[in-house]
C-alpha positions in Angstrom: 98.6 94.6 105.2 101.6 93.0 104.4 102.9 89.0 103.9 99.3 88.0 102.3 97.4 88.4 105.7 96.2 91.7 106.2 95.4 93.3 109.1 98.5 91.7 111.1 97.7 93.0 114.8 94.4 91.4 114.7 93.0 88.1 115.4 91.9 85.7 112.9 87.9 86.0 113.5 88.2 89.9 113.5 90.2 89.6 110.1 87.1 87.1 108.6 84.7 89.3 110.1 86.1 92.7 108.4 86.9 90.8 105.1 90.1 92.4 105.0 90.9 89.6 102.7 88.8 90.5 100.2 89.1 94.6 100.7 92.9 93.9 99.5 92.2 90.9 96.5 89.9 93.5 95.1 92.0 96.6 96.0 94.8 94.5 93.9 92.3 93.9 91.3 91.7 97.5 91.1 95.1 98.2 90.5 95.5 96.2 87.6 92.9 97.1 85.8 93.8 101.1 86.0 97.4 99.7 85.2 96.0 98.0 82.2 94.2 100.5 80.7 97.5 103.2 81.7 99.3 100.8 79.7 96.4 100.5 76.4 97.2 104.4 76.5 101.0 104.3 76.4 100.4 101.9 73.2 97.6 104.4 71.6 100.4 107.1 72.2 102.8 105.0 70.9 101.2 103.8 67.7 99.4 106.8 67.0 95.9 105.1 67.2 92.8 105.6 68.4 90.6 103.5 70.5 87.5 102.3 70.1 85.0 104.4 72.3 82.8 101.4 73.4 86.3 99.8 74.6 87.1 102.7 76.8 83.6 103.0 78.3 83.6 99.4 79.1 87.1 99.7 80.9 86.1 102.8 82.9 82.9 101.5 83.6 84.6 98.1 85.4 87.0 100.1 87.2 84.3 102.0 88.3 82.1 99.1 89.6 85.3 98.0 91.5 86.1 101.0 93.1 82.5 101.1 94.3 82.7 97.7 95.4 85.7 98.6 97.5 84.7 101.8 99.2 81.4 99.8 100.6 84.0 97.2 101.4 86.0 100.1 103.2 83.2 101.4 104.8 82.2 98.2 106.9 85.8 98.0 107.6 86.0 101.6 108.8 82.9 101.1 111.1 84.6 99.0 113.2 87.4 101.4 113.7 85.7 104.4 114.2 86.2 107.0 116.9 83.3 107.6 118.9 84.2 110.1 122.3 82.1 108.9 125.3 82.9 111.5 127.8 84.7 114.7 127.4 87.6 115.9 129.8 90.8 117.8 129.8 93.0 114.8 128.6 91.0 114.4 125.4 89.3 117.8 124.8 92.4 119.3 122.9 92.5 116.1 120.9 88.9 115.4 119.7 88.6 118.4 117.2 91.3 116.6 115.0 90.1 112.9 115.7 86.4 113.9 114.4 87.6 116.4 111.8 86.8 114.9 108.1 90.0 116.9 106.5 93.3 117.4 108.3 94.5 120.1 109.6 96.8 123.2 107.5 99.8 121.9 109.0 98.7 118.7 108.7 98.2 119.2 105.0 101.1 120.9 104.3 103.3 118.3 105.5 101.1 115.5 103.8 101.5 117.6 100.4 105.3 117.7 101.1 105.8 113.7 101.6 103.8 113.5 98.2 105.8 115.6 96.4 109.7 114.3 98.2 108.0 111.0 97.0 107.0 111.6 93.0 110.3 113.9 92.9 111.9 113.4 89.5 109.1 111.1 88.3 106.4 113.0 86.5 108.6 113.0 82.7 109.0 109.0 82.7 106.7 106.6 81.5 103.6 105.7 83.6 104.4 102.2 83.9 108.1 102.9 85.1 106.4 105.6 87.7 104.1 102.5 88.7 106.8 100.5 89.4 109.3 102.6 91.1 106.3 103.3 93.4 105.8 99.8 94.0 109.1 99.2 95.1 108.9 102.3 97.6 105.7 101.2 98.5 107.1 97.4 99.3 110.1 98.8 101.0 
């Protein structure tokens, strides 16, 4: 979903009907808010206060309202790209366990566990918003 469109191999009417649009204005959204309150905690550490409880709940419980917002978001998106096997045959019969599997596979994993960690190497001891912006520029790379 790059260049402010989303979803750049589909057509314009399949893009309105998914509300990919909205998926990634509130997926954006999302972000800043957890970057927000990352960065209230960086100050508290900082300053050597504490915050106020009611101010914490309040923060967690909009991120949290968001987040649910986008997974039902996600899921009508998902529905229209879901895999559903018609017919069974020796082309696709070594194929399907993995396509209707809900967790990947050990291998699968293991490689998945190694791009994570080649791509946080060396960034776990700097501050969180340096972390979250070195991501970004991987991420926008």
């Amino acid at each position: 979903m790059e260049g402010g469109e989303g979803g750049e191999g589909l057509n314009q009417a399949v893009q309105q009907q998914l509300n990919l649009k909205q998926v990634k204005t509130r997926a954006i959204s999302l972000f800043k808010a957890i970057s927000r309150i990352l960065e209230d905690f960086e100050a508290y550490g900082r300053t050597n206060s504490t915050p106020k409880w009611q101010d914490i709940l309040g923060q967690y419980s909009m991120v949290n309202l968001e987040l649910f917002n986008i997974v039902d978001d996600i899921k009508k998106v998902s529905k229209a790209f879901l895999v559903h096997p018609k017919n069974v045959n020796a082309d696709n019969a070594t194929i399907l366990p993995v396509m209707l599997s809900s967790k990947l596979l050990p291998e699968m994993e293991t490689d998945d566990t190694a791009k994570r960690d080649q791509l946080l190497l060396g960034m776990q001891n700097l501050p969180i918003p340096t972390q979250i912006e070195k991501l970004k520029v991987i991420i926008n790379e």
